[in-house]
C-alpha positions as CSV (number, residue, x, y, z in Angstrom):
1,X,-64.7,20.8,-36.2
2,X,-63.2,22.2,-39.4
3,X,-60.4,20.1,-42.2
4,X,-57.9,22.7,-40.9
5,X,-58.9,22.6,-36.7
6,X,-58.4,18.5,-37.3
7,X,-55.0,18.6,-39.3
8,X,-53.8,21.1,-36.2
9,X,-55.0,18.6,-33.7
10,X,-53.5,15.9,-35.0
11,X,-50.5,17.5,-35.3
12,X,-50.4,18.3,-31.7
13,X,-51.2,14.7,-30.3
14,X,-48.4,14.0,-32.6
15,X,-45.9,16.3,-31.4
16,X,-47.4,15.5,-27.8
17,X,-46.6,11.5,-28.6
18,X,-43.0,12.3,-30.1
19,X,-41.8,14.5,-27.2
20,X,-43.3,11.7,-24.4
21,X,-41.8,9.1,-26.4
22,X,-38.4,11.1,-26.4
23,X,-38.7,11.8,-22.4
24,X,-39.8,8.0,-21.6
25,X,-36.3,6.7,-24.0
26,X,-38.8,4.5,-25.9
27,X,-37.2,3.8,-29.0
28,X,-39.1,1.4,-30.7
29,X,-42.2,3.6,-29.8
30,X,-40.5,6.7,-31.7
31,X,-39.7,4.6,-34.0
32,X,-43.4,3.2,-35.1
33,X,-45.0,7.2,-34.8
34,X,-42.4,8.7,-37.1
35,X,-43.5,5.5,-39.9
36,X,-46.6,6.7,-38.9
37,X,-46.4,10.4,-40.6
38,X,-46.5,11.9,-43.8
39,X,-42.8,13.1,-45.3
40,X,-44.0,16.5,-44.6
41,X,-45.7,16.3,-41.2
42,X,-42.7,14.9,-40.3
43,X,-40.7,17.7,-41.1
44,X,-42.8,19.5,-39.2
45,X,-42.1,18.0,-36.4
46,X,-38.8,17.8,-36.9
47,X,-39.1,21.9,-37.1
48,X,-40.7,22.1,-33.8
49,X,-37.7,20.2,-31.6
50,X,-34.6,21.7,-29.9
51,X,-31.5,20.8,-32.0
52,X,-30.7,17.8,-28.9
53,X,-33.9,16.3,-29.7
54,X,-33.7,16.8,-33.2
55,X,-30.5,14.5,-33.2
56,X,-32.3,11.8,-31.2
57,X,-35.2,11.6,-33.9
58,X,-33.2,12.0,-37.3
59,X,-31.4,8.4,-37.6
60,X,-34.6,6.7,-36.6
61,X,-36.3,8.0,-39.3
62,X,-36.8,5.5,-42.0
63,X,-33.7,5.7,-44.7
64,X,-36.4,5.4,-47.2
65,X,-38.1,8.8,-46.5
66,X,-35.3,10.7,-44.9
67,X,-34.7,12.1,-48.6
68,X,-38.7,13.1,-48.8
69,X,-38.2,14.8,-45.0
70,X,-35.7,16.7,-45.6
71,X,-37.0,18.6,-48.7
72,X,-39.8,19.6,-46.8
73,X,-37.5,20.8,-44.0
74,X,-36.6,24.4,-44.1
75,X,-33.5,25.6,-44.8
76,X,-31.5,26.6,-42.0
77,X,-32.6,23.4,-40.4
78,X,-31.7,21.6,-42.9
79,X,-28.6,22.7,-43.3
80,X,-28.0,22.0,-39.7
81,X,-29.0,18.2,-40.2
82,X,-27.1,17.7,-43.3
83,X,-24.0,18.9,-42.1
84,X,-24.2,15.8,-39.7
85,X,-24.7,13.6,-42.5
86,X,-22.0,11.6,-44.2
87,X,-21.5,11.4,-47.7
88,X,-22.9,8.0,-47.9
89,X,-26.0,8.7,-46.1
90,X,-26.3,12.2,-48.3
91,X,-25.5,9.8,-51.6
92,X,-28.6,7.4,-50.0
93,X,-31.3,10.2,-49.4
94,X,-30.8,12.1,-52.4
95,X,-31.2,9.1,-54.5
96,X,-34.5,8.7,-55.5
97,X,-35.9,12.4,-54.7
98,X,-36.9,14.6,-58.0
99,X,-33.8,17.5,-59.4
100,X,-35.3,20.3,-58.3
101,X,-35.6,18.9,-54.3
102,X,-31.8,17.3,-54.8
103,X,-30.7,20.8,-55.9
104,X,-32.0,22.7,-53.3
105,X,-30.3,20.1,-50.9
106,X,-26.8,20.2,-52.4
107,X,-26.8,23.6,-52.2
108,X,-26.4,24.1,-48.6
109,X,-23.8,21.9,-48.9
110,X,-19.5,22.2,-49.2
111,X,-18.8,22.1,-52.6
112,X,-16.2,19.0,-52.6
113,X,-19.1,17.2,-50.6
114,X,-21.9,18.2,-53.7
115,X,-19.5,17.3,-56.1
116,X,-19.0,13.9,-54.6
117,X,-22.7,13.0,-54.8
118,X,-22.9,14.1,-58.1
119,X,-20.9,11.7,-59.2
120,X,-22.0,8.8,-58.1
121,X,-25.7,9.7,-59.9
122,X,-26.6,8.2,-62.8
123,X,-25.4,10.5,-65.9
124,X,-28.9,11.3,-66.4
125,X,-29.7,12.0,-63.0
126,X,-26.9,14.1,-62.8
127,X,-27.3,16.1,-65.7
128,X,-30.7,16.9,-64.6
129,X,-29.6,18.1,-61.3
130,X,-26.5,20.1,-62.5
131,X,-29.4,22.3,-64.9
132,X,-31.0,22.8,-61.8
133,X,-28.0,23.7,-59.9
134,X,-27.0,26.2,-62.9
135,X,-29.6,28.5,-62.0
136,X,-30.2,30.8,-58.9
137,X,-32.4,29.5,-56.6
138,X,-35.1,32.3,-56.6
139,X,-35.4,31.6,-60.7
140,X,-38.1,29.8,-62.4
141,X,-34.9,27.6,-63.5
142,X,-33.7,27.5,-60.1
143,X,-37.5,26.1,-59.2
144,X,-38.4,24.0,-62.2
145,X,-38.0,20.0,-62.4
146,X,-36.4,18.6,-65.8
147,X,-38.3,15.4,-65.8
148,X,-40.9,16.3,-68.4
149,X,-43.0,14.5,-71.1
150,X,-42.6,15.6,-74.5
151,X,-44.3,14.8,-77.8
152,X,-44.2,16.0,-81.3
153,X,-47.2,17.8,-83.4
154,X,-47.1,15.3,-86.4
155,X,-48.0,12.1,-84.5
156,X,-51.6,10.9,-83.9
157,X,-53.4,10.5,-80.2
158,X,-53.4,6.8,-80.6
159,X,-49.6,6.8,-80.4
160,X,-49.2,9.2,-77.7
161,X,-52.1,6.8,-75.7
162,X,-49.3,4.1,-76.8
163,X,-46.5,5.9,-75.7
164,X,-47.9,6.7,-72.4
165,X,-48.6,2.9,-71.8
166,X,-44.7,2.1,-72.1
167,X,-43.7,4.3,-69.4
168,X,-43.4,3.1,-66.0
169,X,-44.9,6.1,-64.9
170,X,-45.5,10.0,-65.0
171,X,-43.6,12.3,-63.4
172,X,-44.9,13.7,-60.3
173,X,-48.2,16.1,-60.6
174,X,-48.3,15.8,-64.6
175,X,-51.3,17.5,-66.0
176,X,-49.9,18.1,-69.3
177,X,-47.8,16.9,-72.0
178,X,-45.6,19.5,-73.9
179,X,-45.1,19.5,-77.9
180,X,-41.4,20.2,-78.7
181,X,-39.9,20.1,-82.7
182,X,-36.8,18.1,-83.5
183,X,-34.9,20.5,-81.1
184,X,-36.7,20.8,-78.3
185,X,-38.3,24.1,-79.2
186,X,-41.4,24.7,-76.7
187,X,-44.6,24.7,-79.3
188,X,-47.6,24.5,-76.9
189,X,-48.6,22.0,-74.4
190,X,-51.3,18.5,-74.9
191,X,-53.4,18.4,-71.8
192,X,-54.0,14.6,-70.5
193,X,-58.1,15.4,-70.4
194,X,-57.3,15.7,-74.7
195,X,-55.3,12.9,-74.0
196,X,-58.1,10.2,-73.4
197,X,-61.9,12.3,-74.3
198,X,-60.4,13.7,-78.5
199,X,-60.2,10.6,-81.1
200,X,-57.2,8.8,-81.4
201,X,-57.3,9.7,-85.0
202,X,-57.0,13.3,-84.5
203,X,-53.3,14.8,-84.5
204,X,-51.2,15.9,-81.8
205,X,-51.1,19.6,-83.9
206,X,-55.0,19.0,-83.8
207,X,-55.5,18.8,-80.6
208,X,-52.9,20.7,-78.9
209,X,-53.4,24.3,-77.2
210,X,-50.8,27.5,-77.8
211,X,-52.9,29.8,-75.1
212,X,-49.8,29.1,-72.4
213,X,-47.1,31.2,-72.9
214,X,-44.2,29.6,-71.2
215,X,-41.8,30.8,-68.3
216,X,-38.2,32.3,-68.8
217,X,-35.9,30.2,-67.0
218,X,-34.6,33.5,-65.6
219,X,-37.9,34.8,-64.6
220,X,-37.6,35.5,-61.2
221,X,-40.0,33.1,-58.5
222,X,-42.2,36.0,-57.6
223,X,-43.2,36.6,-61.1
224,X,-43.6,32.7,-61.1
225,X,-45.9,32.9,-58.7
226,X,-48.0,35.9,-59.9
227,X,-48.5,33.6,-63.7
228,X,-49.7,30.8,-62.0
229,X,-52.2,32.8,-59.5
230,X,-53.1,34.7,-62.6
231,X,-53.9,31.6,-64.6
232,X,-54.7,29.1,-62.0
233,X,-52.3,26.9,-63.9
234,X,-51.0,23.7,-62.2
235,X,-48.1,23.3,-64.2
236,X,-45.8,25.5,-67.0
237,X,-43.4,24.9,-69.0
238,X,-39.6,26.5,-68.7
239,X,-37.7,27.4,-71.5
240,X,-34.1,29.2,-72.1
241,X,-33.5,32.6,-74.1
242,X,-34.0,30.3,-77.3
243,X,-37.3,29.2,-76.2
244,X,-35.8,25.3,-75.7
245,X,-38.1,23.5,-73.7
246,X,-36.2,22.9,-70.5
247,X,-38.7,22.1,-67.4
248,X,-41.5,22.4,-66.2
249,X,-42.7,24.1,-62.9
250,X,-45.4,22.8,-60.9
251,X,-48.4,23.8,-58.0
252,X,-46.2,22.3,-55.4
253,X,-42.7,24.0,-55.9
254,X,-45.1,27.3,-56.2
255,X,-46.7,27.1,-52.7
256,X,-43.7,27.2,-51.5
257,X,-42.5,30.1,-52.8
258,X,-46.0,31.9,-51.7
259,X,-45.5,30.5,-48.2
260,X,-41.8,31.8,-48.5
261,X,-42.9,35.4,-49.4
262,X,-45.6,35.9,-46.9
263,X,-42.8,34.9,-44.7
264,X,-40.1,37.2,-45.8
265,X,-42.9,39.7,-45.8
266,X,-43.5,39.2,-42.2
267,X,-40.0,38.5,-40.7
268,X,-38.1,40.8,-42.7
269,X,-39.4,43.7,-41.0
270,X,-37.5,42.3,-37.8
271,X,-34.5,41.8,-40.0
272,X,-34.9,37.9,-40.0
273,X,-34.7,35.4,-43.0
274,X,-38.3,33.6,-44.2
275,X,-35.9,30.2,-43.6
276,X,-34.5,31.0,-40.1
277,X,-34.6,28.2,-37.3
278,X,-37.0,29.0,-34.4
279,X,-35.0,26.6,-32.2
280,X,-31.7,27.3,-33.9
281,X,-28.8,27.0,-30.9
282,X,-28.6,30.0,-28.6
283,X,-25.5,31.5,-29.9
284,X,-26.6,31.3,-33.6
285,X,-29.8,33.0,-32.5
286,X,-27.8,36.0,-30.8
287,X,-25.3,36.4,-34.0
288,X,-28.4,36.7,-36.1
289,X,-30.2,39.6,-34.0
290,X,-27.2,41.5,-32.8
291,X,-26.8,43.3,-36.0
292,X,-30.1,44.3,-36.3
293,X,-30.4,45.7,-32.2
294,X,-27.3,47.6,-33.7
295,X,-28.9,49.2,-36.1
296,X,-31.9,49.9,-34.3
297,X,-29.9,51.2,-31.2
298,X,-28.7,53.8,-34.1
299,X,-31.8,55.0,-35.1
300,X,-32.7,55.3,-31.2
301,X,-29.8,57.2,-30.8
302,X,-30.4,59.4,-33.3
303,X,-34.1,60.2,-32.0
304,X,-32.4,60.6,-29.0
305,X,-30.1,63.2,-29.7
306,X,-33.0,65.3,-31.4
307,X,-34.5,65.3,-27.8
308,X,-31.8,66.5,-26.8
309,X,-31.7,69.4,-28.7
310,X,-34.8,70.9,-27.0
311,X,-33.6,69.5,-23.5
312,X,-34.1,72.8,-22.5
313,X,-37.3,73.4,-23.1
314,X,-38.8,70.1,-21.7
315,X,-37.2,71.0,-18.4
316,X,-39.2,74.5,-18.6
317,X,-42.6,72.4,-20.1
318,X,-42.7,69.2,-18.5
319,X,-46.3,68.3,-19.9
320,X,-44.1,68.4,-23.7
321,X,-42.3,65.0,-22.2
322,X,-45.4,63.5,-21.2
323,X,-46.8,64.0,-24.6
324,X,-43.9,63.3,-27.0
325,X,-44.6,59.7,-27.0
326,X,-48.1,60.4,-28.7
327,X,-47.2,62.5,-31.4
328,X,-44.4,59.6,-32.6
329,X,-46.5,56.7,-31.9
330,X,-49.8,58.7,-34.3
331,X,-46.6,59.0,-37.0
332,X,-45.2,55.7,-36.2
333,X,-48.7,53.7,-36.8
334,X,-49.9,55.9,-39.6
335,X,-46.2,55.4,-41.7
336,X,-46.4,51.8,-41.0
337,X,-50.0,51.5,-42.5
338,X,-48.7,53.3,-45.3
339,X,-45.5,51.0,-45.5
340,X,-47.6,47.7,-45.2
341,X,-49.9,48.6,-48.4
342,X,-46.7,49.9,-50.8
343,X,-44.8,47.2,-50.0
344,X,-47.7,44.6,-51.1
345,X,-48.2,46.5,-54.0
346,X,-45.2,46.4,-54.8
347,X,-44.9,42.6,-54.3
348,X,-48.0,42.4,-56.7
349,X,-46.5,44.2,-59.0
350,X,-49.3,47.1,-58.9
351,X,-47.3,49.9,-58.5
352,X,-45.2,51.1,-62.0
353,X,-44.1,54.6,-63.2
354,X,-47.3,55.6,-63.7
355,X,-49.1,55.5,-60.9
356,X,-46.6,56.1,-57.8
357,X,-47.2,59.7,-58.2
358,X,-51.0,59.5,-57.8
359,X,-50.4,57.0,-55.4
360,X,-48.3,59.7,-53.2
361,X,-50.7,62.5,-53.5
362,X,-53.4,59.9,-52.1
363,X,-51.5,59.1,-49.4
364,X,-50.7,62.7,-48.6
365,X,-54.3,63.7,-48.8
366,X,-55.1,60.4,-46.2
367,X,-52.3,61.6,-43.9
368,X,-53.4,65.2,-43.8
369,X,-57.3,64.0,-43.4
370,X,-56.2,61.5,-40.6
371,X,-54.4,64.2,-38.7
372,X,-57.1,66.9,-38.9
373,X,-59.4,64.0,-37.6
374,X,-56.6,63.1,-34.6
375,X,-55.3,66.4,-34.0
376,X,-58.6,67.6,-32.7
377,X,-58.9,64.7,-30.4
378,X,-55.8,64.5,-28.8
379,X,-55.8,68.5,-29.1
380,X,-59.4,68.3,-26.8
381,X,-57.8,65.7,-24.5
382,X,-54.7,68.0,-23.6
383,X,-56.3,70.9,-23.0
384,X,-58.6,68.8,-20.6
385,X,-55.8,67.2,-19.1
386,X,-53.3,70.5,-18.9
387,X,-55.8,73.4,-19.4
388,X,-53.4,75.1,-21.2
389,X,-54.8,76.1,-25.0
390,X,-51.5,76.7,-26.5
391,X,-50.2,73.4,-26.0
392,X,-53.6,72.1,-27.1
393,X,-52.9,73.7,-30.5
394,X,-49.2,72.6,-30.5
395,X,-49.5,68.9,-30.4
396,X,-52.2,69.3,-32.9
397,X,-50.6,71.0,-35.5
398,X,-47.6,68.9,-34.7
399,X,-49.7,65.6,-35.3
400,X,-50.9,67.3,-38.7
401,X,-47.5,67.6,-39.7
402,X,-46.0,64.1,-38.5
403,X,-49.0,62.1,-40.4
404,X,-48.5,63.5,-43.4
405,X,-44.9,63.3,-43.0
406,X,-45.7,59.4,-42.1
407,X,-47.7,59.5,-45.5
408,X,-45.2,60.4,-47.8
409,X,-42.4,58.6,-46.0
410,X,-44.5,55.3,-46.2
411,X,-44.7,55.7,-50.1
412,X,-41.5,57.0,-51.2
413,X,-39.1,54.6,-48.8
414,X,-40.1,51.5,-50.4
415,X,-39.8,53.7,-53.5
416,X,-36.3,54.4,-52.8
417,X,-35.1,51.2,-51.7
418,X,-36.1,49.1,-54.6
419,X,-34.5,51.7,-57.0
420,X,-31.4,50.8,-55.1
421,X,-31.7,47.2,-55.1
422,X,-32.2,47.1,-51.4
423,X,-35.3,45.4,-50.4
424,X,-37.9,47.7,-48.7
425,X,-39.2,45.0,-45.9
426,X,-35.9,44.6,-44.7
427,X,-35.2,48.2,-43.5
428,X,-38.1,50.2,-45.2
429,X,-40.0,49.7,-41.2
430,X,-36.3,51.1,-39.5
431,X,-36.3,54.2,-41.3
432,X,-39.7,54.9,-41.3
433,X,-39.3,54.6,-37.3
434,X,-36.4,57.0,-37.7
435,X,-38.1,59.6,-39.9
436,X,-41.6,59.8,-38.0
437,X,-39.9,60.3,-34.7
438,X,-37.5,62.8,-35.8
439,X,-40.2,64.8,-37.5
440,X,-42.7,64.3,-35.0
441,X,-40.1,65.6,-32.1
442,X,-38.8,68.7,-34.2
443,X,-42.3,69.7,-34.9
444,X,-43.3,69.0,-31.5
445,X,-40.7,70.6,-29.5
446,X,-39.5,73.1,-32.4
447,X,-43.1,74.7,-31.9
448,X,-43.0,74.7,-28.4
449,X,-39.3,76.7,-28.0
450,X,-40.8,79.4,-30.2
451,X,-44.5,79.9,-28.9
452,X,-44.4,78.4,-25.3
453,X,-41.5,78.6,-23.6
């Protein structure tokens, strides 16, 4: 059995124990399996309950790790257990977690409520969380921690060595140190493996590396995420429009924003948010999907009406009814293909001003190929089925036309979107529906009113 088929067992006998436990009242049993888990597999678990069971579990978690919990915790649950919270238990999770997990915690909450745990910090806890807070949340400053080691280039590695010895400890998931001047500007970074294999005699300037280039604070997470893939970094430094150091991002903040995206990526297309609650309560469940069945029941409409245009002729040819659905679903599959590729690329950053044209004419060239290759299949097919050679040629040609249609609409939509600041896997799959069934009927049926009925 595989690392991964083990972690996913475990899980279940764990989610197995918790929801017996839960069933059979047993308390003290609960109890002793949540202390049993990891901060994160338990917010996991948490994750997987209905919001009545949730409430059962949350105060017996230890107080201790309730603040580790819930920054593992996504965000629309979260919010849903913090807004239970008092201010005093908020003010007791919050206390020892890092800025950058405190800030993405206070923001789902009221703002007298933030502003009241705040002050209670320590003013150099609180500064560091309000720098956090200062930034959007999808920004490298929104991401980054500001608990960072710095050191200047003038000293030797024998005081750095000595300076490392007086601290309590190192910030979480330090691989580096970072060399600042007298006002903080970013020079380069002092990785620990120089740390303890160069001689102590050597310099910090000596020693040190300038090959990392570090992050805007308003560079935006997927671009984040792209540098550290890129470089297989572990950690970066942050810096401001002056190049002041003023974080540093690290491997675990970045995960998360890959697991985000491949999320979005995946639920936008059904017009869901990468942090929505699977067991979220029934009625915030139908207010979420209501407005995207609305807009789908549009589209439908629309598609609808265009049928309705040639009613006519389907009541003279009912074999064209029987068939319609092929000729959108060839369009519907092809277009989403097309969608699903552009939209990646884009996400990569691959596609620019310089290649989207090419990238267009490929596309039309696949489409056309495709429906020369499926237009003589499904044209063989009908004319077995109906023995009838016109409408053989019809839903041929009228394939042809709806794949490369599918083709260029699969390109240009995302295109189109992201010039407008919408963002194409939200409603890039909706209108491509739209657009492949509308030109797939009108070819369809427009061919058939003027050579077969």
């Amino acid at each position: 059995m595989s690392e991964l088929e083990q972690d996913i067992t475990a899980s279940n006998q764990s989610h197995n124990a918790v929801t017996e436990a839960l069933k059979s009242g047993r308390v003290v049993r609960l109890r002793h399996l949540l202390a049993s888990l990891h901060p994160a597999e338990t917010a996991h678990l948490i994750e997987s309950l209905p919001p009545a069971q949730r409430k059962i579990c949350w105060p017996i978690i230890s107080a201790d790790v309730r603040g580790d919990v819930l920054s593992f915790i996504g965000e629309d649950a979260r919010t849903a257990l913090v807004s239970e919270m008092d201010t005093a238990d908020l003010i007791s999770v919050t206390e020892d977690l890092e800025a950058d997990d405190i800030a993405d915690i206070l923001q789902d909450l009221p703002e007298h409520v933030m502003q009241e745990v705040l002050r209670v910090m320590d003013v150099q806890h609180r500064r560091r969380v309000e720098a956090v807070l200062s930034y959007e949340e999808d920004t490298a400053g929104g991401l980054m921690n500001t608990d960072v080691v710095t050191m200047r280039s003038d000293i030797t590695m024998e005081v750095v060595l000595r300076y490392l010895r007086m601290l309590d400890d190192l910030p979480e998931n330090t691989d580096s140190l970072y060399v600042v001047d007298h006002k903080d500007i970013y020079q380069g970074v002092l990785p620990l493996t120089q740390v303890v294999s160069r001689s102590r005699s050597l310099t910090v300037r000596e020693v040190m590396s300038h090959h990392l280039d570090p992050i805007l604070d308003s560079a935006s997470d997927s671009e984040v995420a792209r540098r550290f893939e890129q470089h297989d970094l572990l950690s970066a430094p942050v810096v401001d429009a002056q190049n002041r150091l003023v974080g540093r991002i690290t491997i675990d903040d970045v995960v998360d924003v890959i697991r985000d995206e491949a999320e979005h990526s995946m639920l936008s297309m059904a017009g869901l948010s990468e942090d929505v609650d699977t067991f979220a309560p029934i009625t915030t469940s139908i207010h979420r999907r209501s407005l995207w069945l609305g807009i789908n029941l549009m589209t439908a409409f629309l598609a609808a009406w265009v049928i309705g245009i040639f009613e006519t002729t389907i009541e003279k040819q009912v074999a064209l009814a029987v068939l319609m659905p092929i000729v959108a679903s060839m369009g519907g599959v092809a277009g989403s293909q097309t969608l699903t590729l552009v939209i990646r690329a884009m996400a990569l950053d691959q596609v620019n001003a310089n290649n989207r044209i090419w990238l267009l004419k490929k596309e039309l060239v696949v489409g056309f190929g495709n429906g020369l290759i499926w237009a003589v299949a499904i044209g063989l097919v009908t004319f077995l089925w109906f023995r009838q050679v016109e409408l053989a040629i019809l839903i041929a040609v009228a394939i042809v036309i709806n794949l490369v249609a599918a083709g260029l609409a699969g390109v240009s939509i995302p295109l189109i979107l992201r010039k407008f600041g919408i963002d194409p896997a939200l409603s890039g799959g909706v209108l491509l529906t739209t657009i492949t069934d509308v030109v797939g009927f009108v070819a369809f049926l427009g061919f058939a009113t003027l050579y077969i009925v």
